[in-house]
C-alpha positions in Angstrom: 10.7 4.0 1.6 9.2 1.1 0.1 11.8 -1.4 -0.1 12.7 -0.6 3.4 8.9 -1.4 4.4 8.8 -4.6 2.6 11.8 -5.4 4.1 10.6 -4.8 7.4 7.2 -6.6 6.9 9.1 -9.7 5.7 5.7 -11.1 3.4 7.2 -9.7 0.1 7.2 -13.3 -1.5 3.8 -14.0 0.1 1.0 -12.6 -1.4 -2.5 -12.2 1.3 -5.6 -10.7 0.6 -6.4 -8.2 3.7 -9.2 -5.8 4.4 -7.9 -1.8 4.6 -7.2 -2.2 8.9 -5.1 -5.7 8.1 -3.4 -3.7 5.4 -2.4 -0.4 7.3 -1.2 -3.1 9.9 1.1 -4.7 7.1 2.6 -1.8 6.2 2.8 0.0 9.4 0.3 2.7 8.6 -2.7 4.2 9.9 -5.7 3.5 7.8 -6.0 7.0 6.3 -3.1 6.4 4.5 -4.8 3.3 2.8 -7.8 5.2 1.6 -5.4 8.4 0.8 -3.4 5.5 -1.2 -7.2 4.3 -2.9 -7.7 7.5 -3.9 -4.5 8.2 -6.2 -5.1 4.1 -7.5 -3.9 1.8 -5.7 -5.9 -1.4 -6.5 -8.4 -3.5 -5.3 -11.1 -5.7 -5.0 -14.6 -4.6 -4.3 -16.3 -7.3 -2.3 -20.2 -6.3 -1.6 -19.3 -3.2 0.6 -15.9 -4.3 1.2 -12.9 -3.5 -0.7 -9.7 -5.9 -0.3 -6.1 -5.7 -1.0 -4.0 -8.0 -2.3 -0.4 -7.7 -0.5 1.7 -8.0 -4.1 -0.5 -5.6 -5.9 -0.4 -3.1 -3.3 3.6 -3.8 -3.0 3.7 -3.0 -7.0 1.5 -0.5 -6.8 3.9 1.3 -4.1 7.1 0.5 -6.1 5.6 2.2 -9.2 5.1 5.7 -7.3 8.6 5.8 -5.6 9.5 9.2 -5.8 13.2 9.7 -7.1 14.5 12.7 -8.6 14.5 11.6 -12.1 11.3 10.6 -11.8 8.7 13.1 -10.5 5.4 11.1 -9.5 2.9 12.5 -7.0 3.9 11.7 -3.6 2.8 9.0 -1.8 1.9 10.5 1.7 1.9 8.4 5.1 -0.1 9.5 8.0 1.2 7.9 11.2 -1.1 6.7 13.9 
């Protein structure tokens, strides 16, 4: 699922630093699924009373809860808009 975002996006060399709505617009999602994604760790940068993403983190962060069958994580879940 990921690698077929990132291919889609096309930015996965190019690392940005978005807000949560510029984010869910990156990866095609709706912005629940950003703050469902904050909530299980993805990282990011608290900026007064804004967070922001960086574009590789999140990527990395993504990768590292692929869910294969040898390896169990929690599911990442994706609400569609």
């Amino acid at each position: 699922m990921v690698e077929r975002m990132s291919q889609a996006i096309g930015y996965e060399n190019q690392d940005q630093i978005l807000n949560r709505k510029s984010l869910a617009e990156y990866f095609r999602v709706s912005p629940n699924s950003i703050d469902d994604w904050v909530n299980l760790g993805m990282p990011y940068i608290q900026l007064s009373k804004t967070k922001r993403f960086s574009t590789k983190s999140a990527l990395k962060w993504l990768h590292g809860h692929e869910e294969t069958k040898q390896n169990k994580k929690r599911p990442i879940h994706v609400i569609n808009e």
